[in-house]
C-alpha positions as CSV (number, residue, x, y, z in Angstrom):
1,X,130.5,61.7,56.8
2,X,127.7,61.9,54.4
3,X,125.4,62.8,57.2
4,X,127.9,66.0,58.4
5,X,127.9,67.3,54.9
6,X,124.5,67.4,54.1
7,X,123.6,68.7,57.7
8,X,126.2,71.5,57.2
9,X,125.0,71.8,53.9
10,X,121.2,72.1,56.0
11,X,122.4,74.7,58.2
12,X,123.9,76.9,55.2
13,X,120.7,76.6,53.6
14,X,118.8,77.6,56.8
15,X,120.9,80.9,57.5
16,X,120.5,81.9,53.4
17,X,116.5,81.6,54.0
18,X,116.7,83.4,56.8
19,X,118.8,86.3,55.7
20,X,116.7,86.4,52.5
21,X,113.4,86.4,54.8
22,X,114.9,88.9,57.1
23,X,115.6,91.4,53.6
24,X,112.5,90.9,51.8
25,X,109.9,90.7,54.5
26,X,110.9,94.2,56.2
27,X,112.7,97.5,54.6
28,X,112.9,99.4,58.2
29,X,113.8,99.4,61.5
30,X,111.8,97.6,64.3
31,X,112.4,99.4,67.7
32,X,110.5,98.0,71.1
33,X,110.7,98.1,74.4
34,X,111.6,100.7,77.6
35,X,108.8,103.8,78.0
36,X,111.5,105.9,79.2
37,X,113.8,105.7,76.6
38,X,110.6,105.7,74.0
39,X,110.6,109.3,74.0
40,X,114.5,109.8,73.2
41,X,114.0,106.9,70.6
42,X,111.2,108.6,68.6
43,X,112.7,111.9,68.5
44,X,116.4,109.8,66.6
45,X,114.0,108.0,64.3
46,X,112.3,110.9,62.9
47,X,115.8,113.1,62.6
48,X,116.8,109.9,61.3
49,X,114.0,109.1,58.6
50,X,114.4,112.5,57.8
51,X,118.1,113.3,57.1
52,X,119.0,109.7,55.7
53,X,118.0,107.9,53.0
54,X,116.7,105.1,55.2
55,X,113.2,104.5,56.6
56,X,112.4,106.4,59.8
57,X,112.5,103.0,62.3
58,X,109.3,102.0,63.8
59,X,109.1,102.5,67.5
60,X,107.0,100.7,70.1
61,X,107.0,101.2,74.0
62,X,106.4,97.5,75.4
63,X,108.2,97.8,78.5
64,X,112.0,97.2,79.3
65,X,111.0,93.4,80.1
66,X,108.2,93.3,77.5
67,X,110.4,94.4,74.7
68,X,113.9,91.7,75.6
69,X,111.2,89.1,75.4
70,X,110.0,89.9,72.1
71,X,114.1,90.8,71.3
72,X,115.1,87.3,72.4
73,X,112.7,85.3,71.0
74,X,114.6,84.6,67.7
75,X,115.9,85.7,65.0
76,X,113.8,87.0,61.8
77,X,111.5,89.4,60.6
78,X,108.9,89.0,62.4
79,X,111.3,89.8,65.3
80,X,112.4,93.5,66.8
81,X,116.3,94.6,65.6
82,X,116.4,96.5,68.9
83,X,115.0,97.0,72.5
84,X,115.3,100.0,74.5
85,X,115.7,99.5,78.1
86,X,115.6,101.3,81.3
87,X,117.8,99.0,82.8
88,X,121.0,96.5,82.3
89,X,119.6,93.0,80.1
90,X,119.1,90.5,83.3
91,X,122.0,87.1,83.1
92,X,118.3,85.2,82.8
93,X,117.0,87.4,79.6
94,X,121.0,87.1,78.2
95,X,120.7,83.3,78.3
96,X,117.2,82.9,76.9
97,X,118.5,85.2,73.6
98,X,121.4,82.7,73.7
99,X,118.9,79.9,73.7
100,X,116.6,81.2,71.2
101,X,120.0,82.0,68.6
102,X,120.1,86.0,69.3
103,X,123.9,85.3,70.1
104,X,125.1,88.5,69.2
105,X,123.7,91.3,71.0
106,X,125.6,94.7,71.0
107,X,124.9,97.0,74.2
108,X,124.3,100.5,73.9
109,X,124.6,102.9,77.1
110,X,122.9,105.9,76.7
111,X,122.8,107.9,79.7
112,X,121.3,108.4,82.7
113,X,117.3,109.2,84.4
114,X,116.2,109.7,87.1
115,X,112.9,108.7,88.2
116,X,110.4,111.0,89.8
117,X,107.5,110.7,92.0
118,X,105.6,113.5,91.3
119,X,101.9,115.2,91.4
120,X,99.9,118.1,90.1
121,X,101.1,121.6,90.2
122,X,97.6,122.6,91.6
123,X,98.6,120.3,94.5
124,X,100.9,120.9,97.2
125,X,104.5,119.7,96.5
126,X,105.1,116.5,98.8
127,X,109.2,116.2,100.9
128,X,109.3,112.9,101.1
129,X,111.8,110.3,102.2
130,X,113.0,106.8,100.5
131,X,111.3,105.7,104.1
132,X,108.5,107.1,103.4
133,X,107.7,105.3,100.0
134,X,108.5,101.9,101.4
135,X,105.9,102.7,104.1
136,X,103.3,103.9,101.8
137,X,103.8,101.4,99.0
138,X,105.3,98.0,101.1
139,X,102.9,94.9,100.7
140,X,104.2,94.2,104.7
141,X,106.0,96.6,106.8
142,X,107.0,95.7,110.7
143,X,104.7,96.5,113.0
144,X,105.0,97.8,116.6
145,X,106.2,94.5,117.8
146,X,108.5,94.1,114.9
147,X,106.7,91.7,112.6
148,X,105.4,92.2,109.6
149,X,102.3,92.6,108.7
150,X,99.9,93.8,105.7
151,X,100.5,97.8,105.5
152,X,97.7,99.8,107.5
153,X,99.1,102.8,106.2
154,X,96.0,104.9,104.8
155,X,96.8,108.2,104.5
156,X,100.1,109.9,104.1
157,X,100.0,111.5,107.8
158,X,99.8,108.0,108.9
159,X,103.4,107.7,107.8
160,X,104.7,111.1,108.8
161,X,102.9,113.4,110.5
162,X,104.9,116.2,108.2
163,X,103.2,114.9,105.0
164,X,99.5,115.5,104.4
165,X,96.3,114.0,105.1
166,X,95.6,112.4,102.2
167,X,94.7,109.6,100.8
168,X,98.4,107.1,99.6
169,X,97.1,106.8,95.8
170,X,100.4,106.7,93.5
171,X,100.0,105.4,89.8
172,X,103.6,103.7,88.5
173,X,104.3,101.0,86.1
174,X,103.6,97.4,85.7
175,X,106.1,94.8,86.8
176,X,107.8,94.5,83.0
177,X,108.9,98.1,83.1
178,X,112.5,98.8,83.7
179,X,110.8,101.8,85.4
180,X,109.3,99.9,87.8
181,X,112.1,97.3,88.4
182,X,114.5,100.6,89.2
183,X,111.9,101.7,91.5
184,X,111.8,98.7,93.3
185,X,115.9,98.4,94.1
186,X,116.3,102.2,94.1
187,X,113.2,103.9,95.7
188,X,111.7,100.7,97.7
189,X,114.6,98.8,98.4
190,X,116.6,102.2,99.9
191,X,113.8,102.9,101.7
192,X,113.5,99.5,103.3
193,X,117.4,100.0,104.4
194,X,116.2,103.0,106.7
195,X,114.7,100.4,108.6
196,X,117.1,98.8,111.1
197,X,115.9,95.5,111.3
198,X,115.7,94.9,107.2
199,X,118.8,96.5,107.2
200,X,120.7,93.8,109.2
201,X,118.8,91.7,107.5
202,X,120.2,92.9,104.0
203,X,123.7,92.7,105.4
204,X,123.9,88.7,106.2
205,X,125.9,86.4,104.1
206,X,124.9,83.3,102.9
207,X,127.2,82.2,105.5
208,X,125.4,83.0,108.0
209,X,122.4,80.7,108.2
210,X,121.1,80.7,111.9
211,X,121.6,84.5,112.0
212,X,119.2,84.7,109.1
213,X,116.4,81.9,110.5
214,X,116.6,84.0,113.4
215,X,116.1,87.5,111.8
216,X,113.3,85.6,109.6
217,X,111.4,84.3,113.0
218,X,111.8,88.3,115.0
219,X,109.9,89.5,111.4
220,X,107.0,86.8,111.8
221,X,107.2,85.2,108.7
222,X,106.7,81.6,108.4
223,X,109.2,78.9,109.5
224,X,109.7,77.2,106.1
225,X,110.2,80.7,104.4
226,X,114.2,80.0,104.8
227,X,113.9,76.4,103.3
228,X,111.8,77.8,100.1
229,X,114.4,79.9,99.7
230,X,117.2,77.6,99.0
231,X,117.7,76.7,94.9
232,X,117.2,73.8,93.0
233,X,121.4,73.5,93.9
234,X,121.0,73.5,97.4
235,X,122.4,77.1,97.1
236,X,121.2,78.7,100.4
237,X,120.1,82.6,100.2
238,X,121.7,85.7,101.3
239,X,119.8,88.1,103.6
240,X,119.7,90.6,100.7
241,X,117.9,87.9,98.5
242,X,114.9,87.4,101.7
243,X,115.0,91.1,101.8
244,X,114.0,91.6,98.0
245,X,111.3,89.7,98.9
246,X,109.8,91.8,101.0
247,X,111.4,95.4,100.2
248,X,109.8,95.1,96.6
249,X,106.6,93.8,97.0
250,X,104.5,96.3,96.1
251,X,100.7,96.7,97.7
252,X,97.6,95.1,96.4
253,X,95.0,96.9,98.0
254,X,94.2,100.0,96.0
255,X,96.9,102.3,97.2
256,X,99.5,101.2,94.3
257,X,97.7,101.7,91.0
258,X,99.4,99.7,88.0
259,X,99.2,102.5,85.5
260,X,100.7,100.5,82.7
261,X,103.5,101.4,80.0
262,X,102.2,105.3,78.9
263,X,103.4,107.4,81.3
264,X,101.8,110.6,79.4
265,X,98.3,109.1,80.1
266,X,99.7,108.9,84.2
267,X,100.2,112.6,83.4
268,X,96.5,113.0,82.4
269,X,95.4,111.4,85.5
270,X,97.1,113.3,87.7
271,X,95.5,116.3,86.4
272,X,92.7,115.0,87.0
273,X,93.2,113.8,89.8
274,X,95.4,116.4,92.0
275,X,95.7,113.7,95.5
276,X,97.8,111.0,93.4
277,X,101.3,110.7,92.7
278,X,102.9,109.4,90.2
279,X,106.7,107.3,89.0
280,X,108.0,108.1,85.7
281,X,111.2,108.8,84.5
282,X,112.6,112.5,84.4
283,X,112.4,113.6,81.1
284,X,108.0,113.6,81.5
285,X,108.7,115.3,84.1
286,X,110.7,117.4,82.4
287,X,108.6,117.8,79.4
288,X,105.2,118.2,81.3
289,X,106.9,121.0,83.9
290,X,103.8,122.9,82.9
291,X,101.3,120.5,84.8
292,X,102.9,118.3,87.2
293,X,106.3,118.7,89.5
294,X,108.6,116.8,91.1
295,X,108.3,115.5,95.2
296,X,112.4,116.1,96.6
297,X,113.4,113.0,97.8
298,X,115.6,113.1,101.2
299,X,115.8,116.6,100.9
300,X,117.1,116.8,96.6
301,X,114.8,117.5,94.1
302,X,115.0,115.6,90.1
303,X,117.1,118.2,88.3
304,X,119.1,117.8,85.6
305,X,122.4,118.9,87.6
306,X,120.9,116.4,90.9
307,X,120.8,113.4,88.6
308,X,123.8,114.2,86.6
309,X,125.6,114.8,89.5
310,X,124.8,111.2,91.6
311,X,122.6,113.3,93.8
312,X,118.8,112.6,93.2
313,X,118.7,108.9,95.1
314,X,116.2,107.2,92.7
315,X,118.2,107.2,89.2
316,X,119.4,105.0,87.3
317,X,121.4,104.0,83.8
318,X,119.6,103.9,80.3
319,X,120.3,101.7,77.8
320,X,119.5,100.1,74.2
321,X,120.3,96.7,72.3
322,X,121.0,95.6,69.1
323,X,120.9,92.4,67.2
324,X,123.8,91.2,65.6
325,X,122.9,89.1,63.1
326,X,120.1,91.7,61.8
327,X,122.5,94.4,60.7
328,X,123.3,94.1,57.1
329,X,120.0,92.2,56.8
330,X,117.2,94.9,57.6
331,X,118.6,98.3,56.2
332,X,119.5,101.3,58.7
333,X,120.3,99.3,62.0
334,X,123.7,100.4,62.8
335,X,123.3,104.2,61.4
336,X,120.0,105.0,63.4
337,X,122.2,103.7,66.3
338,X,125.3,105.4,65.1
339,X,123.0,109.0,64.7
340,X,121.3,107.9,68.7
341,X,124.9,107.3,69.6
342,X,126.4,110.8,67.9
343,X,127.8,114.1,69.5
344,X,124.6,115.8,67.4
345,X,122.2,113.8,69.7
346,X,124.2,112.8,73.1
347,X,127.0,115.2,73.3
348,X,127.3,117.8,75.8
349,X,125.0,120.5,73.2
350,X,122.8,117.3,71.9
351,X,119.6,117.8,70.7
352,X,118.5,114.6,73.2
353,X,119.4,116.7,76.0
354,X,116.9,119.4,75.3
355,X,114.1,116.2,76.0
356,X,115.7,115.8,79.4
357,X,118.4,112.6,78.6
358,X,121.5,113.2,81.7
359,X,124.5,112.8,79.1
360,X,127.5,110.3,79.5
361,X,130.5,112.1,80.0
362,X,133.0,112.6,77.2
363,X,135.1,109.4,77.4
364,X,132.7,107.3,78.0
365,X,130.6,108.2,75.1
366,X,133.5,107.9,73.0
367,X,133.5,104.5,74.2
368,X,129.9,103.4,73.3
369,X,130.4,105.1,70.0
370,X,133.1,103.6,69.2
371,X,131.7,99.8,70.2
372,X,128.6,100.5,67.8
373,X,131.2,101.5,65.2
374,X,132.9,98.0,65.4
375,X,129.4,95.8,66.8
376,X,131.2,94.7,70.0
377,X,129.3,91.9,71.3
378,X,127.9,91.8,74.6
379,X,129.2,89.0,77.3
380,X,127.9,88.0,80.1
């Protein structure tokens, strides 16, 4: 009994030092995480810093994966408050901020981007295909007889005979960007689905073991690729989950540039350089229409109205996070989300709209203001 008093007594002790640590050590907001939703981010915390009596938050761009590591790796003050990110927190990131004591998170939906593939203005504007990215930027495509192999595909023409003669150079984010993991399902993975025999692929249950071996073997990949599959559980894969595998792996040779998290510098470089493409979200497209343009993909280009409307096929939902047991501790957490959350900055007229965010509609935005109003916590 002794023992259970003095260890609650411990634990009381330990979450007093922390919340006196977390007020003393910082007096404003830590913000990391998602390059796309950095730009949206910086413009709330100055507005913020400005028209509050709160510090203007500090912002970082880390990368959508980057930033829920740092976000889950404890809580303190030498840890962020919130994460931007350019895509829904994984069940695998939820469980580690579980693990780690970040037990309440509060989700915050923000809107919508798209994410366009785009090049110089002094360069011709490219039509291109989802099929055609997953030819040009595929690791392994099938080959003539059907398996896979490494991707000869030089030149654009190679591809289509439509698109020019150029050189495939396209700079994009590295593997923790949200940007690039959206790419990957939405640009890569469609793309892969125009071809028949990763479609059927895609389409076979876990159920259906020997059609998947065999689909495995007409590709050419190796006969213990099924096995390796199979969990820790004995849990044996879908066909979707070998055709991640090799929808999403991107290219190693040159063609696929990792450009890392500042997508204004992959702006730079493709002034300089008018042959390359290059993936970022919308609103630098949108805010560098003087110097690069967007390539229409399957025939729609990345406008407001195309993204808005479900049209544009590589977009995607934007979204930031907040921790819990931070708020009250660090000063201006839930008002610089409240003022990122408010009809001034999403609503239909929102100043966050003039920097290219695609707006939630009217109930749902209601929604997600009021769950930052009352800190609903997130379950998974």
């Amino acid at each position: 009994m002794k023992k259970q008093i003095l260890g609650g007594l411990l634990a009381v002790s330990l979450g007093c030092m922390a919340s006196a640590s977390l007020a003393a050590n910082r007096d404003s907001v830590s913000v990391v995480g998602s390059s796309t939703v950095y730009p949206f981010a910086t413009v709330v915390a100055e507005r913020f810093g400005r028209s509050t009596s709160f510090k203007a938050p500090k912002i970082e761009s880390t990368g959508s994966g980057g930033g829920l590591k740092l976000f889950c790796s404890g809580v303190g003050a030498n840890t962020p408050d919130i994460t931007n990110s350019s895509r829904r927190i994984k069940k695998s990131e939820y469980d580690d901020c579980q693990a780690n004591g970040v037990t309440s998170i509060i989700e915050v939906f923000v809107g919508y981007d798209g994410i366009a593939i785009a090049n110089a203005k002094t360069a011709p504007m490219l039509k291109l295909s989802l099929t055609d990215l997953y030819y040009a930027l595929a690791k392994d495509v099938p080959g003539a007889d059907g398996k896979l192999v490494p991707n000869p595909n030089m030149l654009w023409s190679d591809i289509n005979p439509a698109l020019p003669a150029t050189k495939i150079e396209v700079l994009g984010p590295p593997p923790t960007s949200g940007t690039r993991d959206a790419f990957s399902e939405l640009a890569m993975g469609g793309g892969a689905k125009g071809v028949p025999s990763l479609k059927a692929l895609y389409d076979l249950g876990a159920d259906q073991a020997t059609e998947i071996k065999a689909a495995i073997a007409a590709l050419g990949m190796p006969e213990g690729f099924y096995q390796a599959m199979v969990d820790k559980k004995g849990k044996a894969p879908k066909g979707s989950d070998i055709f991640k595998t090799i929808a999403y792996s991107l290219r190693e040779d040159g063609a696929y540039i990792e450009a890392g998290e500042n997508d204004n510098l992959i702006v730079q470089k493709l002034e300089a350089n008018p042959a390359a493409l290059g993936i970022f979200g919308y609103s630098f497209l949108e805010e560098n229409g003087d110097k690069v343009q967007g390539s229409v993909i399957d025939g729609v280009a990345a406008t407001f109205d195309t993204i808005a409307g479900g049209e544009y096929p590589v977009s995607r939902p934007l979204y930031f996070y907040l921790k819990g047991a931070h708020v009250g501790k660090i000063p201006g957490i839930q008002e610089y989300a409240l003022e990122f959350t408010s009809d001034r900055a999403m609503g239909e007229d929102g100043y966050l709209l003039d920097r290219g965010l695609i707006p939630l509609p009217y109930d749902a935005l209601k929604q997600v203001q009021d769950d930052v109003k009352r800190l609903k916590p997130l379950e998974m």
